[in-house]
N, C-alpha and C positions, 0 to 999 in steps of 0.2 A: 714022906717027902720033906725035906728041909725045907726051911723059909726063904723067899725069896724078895726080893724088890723091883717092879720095873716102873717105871718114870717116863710118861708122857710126854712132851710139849708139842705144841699145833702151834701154828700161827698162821695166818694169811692177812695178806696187804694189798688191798683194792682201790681204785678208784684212780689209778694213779697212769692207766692205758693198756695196762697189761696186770692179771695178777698173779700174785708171787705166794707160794705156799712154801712151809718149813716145818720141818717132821724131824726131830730127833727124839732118839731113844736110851736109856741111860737102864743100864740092867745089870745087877750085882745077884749071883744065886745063893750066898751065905751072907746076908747080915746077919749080926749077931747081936749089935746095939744100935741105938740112937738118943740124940740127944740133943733137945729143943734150948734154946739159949736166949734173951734178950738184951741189948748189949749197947753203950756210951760209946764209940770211936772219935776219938781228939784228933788235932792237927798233926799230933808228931805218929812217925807211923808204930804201931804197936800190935803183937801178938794176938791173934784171935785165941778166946778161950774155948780150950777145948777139950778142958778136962784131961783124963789119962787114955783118950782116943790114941790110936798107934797107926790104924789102917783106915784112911775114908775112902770113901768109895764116891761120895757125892756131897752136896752142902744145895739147900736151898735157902737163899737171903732176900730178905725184902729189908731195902731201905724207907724207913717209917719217916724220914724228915719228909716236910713240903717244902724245904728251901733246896738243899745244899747236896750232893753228890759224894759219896763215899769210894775210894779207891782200892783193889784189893790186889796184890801183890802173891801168886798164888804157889810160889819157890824160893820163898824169902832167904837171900844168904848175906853172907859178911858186911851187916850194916848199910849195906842198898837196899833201896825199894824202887822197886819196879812195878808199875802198877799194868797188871794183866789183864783188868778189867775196869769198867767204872759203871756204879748202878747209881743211876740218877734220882732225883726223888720221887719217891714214892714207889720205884721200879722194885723187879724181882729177878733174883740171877740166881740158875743153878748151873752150877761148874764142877767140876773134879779134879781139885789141886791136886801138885805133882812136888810139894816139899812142905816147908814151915807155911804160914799163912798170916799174912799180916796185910793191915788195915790203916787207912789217911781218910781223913774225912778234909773237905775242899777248904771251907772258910770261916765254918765254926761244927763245933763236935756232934755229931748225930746219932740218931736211936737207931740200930740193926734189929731186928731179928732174926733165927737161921736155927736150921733143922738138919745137920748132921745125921747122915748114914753109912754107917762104919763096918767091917767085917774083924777086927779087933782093936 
């Protein structure tokens, strides 16, 4: 059997009069690589590194600042940034960009982490 990955998230949100539960699944049946990264994002927006990755399938990021909010842009083209996401401090985002990938941090530059899963 080939190798495969699947990816959990749960959440539930209580207290609030009613509660709210959230179940996504994220499942790739051929990764082939991965690649753990820890990472500076500045104000100006700039290219996530990602090494000679070709194919992701998924990215898990935690933002390590306790101030400032990091922006992620996640089909970066012709010198705009468009930010498609924003993981707040200290938050954690797993997403599955759909081009280049690029990154703003809000007011001063902050520490990423991120765990790339790729099928080439």
């Amino acid at each position: 059997m080939g190798a495969k990955c699947d990816v959990s998230i749960k959440a539930e949100l209580t207290g609030l009069g009613q509660d709210q539960r959230f179940s996504k699944e994220f499942r790739t049946t051929t990764p082939v690589l991965s690649m753990y990264n820890y990472d500076s994002i500045g104000l100006d927006a700039e290219a996530l590194d990602i090494s000679d990755i070709t194919a992701i399938e998924l990215i898990c990021m935690k933002n390590i600042d306790e101030t400032n909010y990091v922006e992620i842009d996640c089909n970066y083209t012709a010198s705009t940034f468009r930010a498609n996401l924003r993981i707040g401090p200290g938050q954690t985002a797993v997403f599955k960009p759909s081009g280049i990938i690029y990154a703003q941090a809000n007011t001063a530059a902050v520490k990423v982490e991120y765990l790339i899963i790729a099928s080439a």
